[in-house]
Residue frames as a rotation matrix with the C-alpha (Angstrom) as fourth column:
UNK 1
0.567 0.823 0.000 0.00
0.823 -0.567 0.000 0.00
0.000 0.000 -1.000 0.00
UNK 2
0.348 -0.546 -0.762 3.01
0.030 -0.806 0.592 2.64
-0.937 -0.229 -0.264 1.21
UNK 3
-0.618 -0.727 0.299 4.45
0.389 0.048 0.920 1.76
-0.683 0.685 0.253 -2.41
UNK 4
0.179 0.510 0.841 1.25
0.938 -0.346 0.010 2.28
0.297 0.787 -0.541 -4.73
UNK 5
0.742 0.420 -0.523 0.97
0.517 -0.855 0.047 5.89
-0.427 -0.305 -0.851 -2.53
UNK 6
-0.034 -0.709 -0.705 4.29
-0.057 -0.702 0.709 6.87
-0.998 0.065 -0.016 -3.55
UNK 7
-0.462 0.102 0.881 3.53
0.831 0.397 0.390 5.79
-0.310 0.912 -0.268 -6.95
UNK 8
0.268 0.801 0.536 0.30
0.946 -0.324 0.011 7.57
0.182 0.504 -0.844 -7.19
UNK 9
0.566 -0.230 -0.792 2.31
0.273 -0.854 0.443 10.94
-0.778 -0.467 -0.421 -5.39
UNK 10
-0.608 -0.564 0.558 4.78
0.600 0.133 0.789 10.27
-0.519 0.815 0.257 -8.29
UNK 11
-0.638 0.437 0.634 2.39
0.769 0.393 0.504 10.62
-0.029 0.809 -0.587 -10.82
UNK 12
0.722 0.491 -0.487 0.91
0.600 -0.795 0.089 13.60
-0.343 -0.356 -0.869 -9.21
UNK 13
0.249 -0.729 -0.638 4.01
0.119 -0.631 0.767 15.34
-0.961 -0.267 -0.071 -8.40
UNK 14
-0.550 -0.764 0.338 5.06
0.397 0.118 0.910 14.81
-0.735 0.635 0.238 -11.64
UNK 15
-0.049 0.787 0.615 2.10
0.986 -0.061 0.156 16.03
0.160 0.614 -0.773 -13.63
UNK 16
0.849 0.039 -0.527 2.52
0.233 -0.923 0.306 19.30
-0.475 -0.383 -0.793 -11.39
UNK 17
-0.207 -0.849 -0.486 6.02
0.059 -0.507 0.860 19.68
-0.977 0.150 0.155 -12.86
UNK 18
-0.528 -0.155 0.835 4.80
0.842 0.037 0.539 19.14
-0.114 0.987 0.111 -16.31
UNK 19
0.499 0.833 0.238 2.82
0.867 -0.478 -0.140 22.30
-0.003 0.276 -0.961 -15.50
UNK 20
0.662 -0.573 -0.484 5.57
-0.128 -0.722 0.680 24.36
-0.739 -0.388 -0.551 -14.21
UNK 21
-0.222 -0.935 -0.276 8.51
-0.390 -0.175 0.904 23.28
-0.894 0.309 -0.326 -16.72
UNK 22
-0.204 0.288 0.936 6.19
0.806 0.592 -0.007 21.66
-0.556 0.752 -0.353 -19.80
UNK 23
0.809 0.587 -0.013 5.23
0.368 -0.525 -0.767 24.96
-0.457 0.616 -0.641 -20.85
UNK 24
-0.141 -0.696 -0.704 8.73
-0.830 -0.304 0.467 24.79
-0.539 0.651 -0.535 -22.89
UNK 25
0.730 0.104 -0.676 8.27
-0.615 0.533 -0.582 21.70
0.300 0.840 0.453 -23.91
UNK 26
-0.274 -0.958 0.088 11.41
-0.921 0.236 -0.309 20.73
0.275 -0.166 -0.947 -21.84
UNK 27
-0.334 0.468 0.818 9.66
-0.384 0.725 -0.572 17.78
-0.860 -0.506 -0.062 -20.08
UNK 28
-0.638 -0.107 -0.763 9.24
-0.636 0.631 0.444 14.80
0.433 0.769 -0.470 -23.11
UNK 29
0.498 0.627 -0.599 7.29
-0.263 0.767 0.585 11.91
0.826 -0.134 0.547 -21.16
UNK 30
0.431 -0.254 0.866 7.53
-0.670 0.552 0.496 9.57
-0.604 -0.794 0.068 -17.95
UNK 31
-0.113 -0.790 -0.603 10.39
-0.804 0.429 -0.412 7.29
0.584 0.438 -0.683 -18.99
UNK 32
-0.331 -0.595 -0.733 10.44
-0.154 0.800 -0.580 4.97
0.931 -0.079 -0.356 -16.33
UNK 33
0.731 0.414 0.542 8.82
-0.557 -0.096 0.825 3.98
0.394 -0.905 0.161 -12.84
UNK 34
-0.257 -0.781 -0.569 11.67
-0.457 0.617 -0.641 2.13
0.852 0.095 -0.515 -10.85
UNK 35
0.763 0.525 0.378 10.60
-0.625 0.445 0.642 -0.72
0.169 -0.726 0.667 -8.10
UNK 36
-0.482 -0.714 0.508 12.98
-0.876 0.369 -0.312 -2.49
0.036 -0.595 -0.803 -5.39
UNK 37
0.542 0.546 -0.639 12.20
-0.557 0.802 0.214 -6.23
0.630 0.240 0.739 -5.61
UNK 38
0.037 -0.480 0.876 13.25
-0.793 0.519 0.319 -8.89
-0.608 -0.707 -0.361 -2.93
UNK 39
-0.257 -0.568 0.782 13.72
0.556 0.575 0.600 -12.33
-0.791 0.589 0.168 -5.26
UNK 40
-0.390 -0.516 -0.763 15.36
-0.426 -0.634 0.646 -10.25
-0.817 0.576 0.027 -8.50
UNK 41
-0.967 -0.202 -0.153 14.81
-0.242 0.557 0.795 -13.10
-0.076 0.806 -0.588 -10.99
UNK 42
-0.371 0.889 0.269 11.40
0.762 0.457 -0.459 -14.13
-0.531 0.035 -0.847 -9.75
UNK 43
0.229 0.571 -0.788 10.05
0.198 -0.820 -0.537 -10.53
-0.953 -0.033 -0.301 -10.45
UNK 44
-0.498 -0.548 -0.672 11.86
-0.488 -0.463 0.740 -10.28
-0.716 0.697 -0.037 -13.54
UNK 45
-0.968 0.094 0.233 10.26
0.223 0.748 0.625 -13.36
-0.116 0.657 -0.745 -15.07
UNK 46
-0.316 0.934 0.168 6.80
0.911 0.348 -0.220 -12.10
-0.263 0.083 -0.961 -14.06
UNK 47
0.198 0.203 -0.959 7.08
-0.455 -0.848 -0.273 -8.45
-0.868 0.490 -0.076 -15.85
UNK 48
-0.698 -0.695 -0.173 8.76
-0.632 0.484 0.605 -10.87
-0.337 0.531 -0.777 -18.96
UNK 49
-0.928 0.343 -0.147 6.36
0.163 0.727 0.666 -13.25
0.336 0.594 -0.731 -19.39
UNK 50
-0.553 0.780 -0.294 3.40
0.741 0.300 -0.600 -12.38
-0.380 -0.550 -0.744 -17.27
UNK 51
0.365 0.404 -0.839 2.71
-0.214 -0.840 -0.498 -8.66
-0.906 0.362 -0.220 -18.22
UNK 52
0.845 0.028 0.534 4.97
0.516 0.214 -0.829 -9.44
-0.138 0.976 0.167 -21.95
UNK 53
0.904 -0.394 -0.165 7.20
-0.427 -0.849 -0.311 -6.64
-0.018 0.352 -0.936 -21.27
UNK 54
0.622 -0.739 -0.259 10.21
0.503 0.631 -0.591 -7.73
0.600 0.237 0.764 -23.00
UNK 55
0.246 -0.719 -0.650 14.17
0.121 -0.643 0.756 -6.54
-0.962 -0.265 -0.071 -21.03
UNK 56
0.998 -0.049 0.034 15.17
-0.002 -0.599 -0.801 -3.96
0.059 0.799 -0.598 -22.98
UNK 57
0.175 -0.981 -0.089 18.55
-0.111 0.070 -0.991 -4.06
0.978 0.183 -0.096 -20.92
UNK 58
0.700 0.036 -0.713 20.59
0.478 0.718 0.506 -5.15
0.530 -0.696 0.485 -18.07
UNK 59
0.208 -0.824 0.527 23.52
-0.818 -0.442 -0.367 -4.24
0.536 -0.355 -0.766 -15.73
UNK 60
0.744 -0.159 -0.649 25.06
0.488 0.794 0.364 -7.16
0.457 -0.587 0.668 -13.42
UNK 61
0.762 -0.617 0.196 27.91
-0.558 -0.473 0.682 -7.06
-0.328 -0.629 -0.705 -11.04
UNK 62
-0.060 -0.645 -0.761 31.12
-0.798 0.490 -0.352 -8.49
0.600 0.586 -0.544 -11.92
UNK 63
-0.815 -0.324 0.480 29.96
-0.436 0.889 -0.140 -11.75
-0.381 -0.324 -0.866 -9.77
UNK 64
-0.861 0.503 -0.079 26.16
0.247 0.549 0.798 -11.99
0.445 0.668 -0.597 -11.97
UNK 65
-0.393 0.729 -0.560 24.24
0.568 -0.287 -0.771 -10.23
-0.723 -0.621 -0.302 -9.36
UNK 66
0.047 0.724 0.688 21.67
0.924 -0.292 0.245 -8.58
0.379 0.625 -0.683 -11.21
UNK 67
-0.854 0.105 -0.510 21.70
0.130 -0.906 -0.404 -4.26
-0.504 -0.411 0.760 -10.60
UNK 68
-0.097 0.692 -0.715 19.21
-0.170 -0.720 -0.673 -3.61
-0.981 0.056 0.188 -12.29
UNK 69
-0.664 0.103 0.741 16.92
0.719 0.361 0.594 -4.65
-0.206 0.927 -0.314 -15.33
UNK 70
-0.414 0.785 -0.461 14.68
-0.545 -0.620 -0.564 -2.52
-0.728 0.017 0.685 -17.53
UNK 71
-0.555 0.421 0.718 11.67
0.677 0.730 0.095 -3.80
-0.484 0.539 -0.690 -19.19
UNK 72
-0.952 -0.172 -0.252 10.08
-0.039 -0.750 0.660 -2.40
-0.302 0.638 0.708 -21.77
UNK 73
-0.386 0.885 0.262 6.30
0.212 0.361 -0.908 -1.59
-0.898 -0.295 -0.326 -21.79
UNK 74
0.763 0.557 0.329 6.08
0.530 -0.246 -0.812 0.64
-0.371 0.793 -0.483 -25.09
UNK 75
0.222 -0.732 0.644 8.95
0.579 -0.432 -0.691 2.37
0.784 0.527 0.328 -27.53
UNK 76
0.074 -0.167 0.983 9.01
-0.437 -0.892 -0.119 5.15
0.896 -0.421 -0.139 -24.33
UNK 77
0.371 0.326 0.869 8.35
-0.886 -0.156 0.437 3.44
0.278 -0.932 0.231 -21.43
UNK 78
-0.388 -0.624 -0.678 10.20
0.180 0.670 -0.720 0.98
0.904 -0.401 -0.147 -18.85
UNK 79
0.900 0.372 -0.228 9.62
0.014 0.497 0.867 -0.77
0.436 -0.784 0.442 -15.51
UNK 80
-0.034 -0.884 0.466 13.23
-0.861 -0.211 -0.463 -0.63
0.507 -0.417 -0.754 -13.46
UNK 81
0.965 0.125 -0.231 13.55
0.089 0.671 0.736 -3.65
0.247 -0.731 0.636 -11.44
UNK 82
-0.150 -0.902 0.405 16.66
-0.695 -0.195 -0.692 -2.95
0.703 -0.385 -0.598 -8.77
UNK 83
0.203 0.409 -0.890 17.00
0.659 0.616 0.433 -6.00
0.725 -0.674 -0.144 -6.21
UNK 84
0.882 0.123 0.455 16.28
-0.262 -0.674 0.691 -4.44
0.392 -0.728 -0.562 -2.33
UNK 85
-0.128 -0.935 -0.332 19.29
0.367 0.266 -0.892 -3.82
0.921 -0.236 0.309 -0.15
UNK 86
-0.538 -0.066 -0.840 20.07
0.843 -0.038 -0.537 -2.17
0.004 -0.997 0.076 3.19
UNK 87
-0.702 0.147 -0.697 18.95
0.215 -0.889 -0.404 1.45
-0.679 -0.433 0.592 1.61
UNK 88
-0.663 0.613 -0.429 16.35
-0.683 -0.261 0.682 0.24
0.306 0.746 0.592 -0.42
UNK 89
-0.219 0.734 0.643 13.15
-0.176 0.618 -0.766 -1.52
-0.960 -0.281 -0.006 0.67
UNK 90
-0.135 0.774 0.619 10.48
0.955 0.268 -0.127 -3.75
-0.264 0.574 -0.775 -1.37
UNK 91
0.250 0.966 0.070 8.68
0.738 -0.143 -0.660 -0.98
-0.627 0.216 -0.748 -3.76
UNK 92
0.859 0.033 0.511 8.62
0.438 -0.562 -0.702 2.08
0.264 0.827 -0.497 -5.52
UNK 93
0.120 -0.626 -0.770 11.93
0.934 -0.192 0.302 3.79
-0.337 -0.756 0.561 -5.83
UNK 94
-0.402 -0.222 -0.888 11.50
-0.046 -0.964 0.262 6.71
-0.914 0.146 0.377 -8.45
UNK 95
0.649 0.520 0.556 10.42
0.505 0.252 -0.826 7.69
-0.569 0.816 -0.099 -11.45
UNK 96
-0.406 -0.753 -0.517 11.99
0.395 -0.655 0.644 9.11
-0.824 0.058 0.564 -14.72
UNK 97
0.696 0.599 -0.397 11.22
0.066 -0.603 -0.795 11.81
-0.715 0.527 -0.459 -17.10
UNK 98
-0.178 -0.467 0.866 12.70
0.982 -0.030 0.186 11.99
-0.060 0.884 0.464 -20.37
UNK 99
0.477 -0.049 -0.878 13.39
-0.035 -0.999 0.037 15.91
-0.878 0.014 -0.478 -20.79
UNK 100
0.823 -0.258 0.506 14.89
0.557 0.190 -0.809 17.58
0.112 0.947 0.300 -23.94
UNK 101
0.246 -0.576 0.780 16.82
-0.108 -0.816 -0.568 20.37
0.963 0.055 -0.263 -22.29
UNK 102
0.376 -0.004 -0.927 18.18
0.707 0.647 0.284 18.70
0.598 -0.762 0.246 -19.26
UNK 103
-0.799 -0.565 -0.206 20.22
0.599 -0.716 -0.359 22.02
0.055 -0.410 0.910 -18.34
UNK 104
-0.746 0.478 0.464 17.66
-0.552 -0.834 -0.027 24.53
0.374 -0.276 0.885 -18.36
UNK 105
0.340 0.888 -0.311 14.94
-0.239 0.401 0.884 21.89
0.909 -0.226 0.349 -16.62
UNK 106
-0.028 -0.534 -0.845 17.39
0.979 0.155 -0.130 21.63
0.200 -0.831 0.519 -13.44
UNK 107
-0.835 -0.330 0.441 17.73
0.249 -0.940 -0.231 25.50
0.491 -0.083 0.867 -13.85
UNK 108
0.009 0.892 0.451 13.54
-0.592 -0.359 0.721 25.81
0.806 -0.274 0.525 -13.46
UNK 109
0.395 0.375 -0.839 13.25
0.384 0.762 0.521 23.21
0.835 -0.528 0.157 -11.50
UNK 110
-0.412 -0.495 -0.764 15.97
0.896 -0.071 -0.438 24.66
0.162 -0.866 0.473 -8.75
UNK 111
-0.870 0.138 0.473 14.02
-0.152 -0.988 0.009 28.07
0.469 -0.065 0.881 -9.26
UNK 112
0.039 0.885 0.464 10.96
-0.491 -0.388 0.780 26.75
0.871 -0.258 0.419 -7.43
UNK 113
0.003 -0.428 0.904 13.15
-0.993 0.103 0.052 25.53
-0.116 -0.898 -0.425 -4.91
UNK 114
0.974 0.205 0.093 13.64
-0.214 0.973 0.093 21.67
-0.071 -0.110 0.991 -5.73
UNK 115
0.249 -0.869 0.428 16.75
-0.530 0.248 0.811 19.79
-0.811 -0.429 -0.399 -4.59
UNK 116
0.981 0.093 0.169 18.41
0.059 0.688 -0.723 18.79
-0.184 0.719 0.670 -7.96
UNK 117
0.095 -0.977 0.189 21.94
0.428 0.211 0.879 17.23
-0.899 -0.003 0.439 -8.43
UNK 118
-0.082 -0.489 -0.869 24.13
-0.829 -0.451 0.332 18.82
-0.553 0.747 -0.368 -11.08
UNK 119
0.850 0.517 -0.098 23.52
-0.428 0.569 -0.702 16.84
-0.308 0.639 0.705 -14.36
UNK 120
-0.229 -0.971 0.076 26.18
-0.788 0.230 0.571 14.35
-0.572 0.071 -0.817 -15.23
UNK 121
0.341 0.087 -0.936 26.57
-0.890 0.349 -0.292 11.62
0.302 0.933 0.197 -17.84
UNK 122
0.546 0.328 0.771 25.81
-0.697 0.688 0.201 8.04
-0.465 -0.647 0.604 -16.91
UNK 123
-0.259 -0.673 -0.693 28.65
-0.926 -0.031 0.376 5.95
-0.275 0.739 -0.615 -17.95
UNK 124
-0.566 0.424 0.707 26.61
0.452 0.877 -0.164 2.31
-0.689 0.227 -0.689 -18.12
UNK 125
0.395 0.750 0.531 23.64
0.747 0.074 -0.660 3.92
-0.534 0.658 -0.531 -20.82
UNK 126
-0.818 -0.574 -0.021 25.53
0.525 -0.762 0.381 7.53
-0.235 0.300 0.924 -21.98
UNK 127
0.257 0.719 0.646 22.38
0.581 -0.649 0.491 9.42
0.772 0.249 -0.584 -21.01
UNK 128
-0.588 -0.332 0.737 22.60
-0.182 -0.834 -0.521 12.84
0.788 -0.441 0.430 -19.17
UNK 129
0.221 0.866 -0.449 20.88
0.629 0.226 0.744 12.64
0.745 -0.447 -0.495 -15.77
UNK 130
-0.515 -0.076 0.854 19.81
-0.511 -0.772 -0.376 14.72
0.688 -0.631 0.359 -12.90
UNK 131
-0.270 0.693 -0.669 18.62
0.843 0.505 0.184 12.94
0.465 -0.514 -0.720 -9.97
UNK 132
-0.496 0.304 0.813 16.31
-0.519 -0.855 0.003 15.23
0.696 -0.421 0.582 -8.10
UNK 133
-0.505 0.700 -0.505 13.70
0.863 0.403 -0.304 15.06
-0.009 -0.589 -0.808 -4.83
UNK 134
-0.321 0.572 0.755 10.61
0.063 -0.783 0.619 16.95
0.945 0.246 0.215 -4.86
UNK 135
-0.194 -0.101 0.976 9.59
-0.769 -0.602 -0.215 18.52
0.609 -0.792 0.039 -1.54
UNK 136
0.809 0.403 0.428 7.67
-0.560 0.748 0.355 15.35
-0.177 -0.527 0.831 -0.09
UNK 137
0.175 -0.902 0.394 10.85
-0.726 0.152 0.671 13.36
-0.665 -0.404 -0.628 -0.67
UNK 138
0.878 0.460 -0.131 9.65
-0.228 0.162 -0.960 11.93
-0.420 0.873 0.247 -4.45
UNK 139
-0.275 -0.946 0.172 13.03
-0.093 0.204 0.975 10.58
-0.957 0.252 -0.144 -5.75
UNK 140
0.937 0.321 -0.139 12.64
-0.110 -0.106 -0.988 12.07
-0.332 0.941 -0.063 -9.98
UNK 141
-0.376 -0.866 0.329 15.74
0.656 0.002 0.755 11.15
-0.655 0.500 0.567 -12.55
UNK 142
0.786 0.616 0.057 15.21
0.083 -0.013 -0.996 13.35
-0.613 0.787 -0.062 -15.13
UNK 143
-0.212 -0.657 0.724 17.20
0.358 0.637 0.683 11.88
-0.910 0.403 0.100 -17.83
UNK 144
0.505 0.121 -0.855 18.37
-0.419 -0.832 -0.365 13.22
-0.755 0.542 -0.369 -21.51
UNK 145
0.656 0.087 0.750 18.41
0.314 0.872 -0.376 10.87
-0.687 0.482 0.544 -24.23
UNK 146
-0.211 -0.817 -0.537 21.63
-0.589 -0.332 0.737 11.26
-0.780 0.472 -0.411 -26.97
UNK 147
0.429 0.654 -0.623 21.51
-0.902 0.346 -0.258 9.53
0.047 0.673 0.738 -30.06
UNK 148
0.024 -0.133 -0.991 23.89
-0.509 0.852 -0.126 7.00
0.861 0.507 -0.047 -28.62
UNK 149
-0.297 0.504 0.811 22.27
-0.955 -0.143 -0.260 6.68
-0.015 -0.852 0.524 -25.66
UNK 150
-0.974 0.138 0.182 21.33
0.096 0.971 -0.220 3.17
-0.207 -0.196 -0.958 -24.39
UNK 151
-0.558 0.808 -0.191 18.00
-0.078 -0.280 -0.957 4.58
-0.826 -0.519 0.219 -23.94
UNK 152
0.564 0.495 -0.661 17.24
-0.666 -0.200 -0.719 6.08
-0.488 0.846 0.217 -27.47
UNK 153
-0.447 0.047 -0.893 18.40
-0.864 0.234 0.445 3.02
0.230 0.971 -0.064 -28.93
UNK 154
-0.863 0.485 0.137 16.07
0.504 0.831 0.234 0.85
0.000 0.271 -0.962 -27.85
UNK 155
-0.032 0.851 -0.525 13.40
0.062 -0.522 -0.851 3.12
-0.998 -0.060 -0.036 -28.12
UNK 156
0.013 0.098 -0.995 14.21
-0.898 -0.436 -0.055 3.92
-0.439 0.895 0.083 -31.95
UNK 157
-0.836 -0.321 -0.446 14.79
-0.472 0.835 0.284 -0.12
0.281 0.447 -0.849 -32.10
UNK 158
-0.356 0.695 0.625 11.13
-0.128 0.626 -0.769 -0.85
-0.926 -0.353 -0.134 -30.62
UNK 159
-0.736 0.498 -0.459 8.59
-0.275 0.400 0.874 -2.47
0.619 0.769 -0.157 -33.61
């Protein structure tokens, strides 16, 4: 139940920023909802075969531990599965927005007083990201696709 709420705050919160920073256009779509899972593989198989949503991509540690799959729901959209640890519980852990202007959407975004990290380039996918928290403590990536981005090629490779 504490997970849908932060979901459904998500999904608020985030609709409120597309009012405040969409009216450039800077804000592109919800990319991504990420969820902490206790058995990694079990959860993986049932977004995979139960819901259909193929993995778009992976990360592992260098012993096969799984960090962190995304599945793919539509050409734009992904599911995160991250397995839970000491500073992550069972559920929602964030969402992400695809943005076009990742610099000047940190710029608004710190003008109405949200905590957002300086934007830096993710060496596992080469997309730009800002992790941010919105006042209620809402954990947002918001995340600028390149053209050789991990991201925007499987998006430009869905069918």
């Amino acid at each position: 139940m504490r997970s849908a709420s932060f979901l459904i705050a998500g999904i608020l919160i985030g609709a409120g920023i597309q009012n405040v920073v969409g009216q450039q256009r800077n804000i592109v779509s919800l990319n991504h909802v990420a969820v902490a899972v206790e058995n990694f593989d079990q959860a993986s198989d049932f977004y995979r075969q139960g819901f259909g949503f193929p993995v778009a991509f992976s990360f592992f540690e260098p012993d096969g531990r799984p960090t962190l799959t995304y599945h793919q729901v539509n050409r734009n959209t992904f599911i995160e599965l991250m397995p839970t640890t000491a500073d992550r519980p069972k559920g929602f852990v964030h969402f992400g927005l695809e943005v076009n202007n990742l610099d000047a959407v940190v710029e608004q975004l710190r003008a109405v007083g949200m905590e957002v990290r300086d934007p830096a380039l993710s060496p596992r996918t080469g997309s730009r990201i800002a992790v941010a928290r919105t006042p209620e403590g809402t954990g947002v990536e918001l995340l600028e696709f390149g053209p050789d981005s991990l991201h925007r090629k499987v998006m430009d490779a869905w069918k």
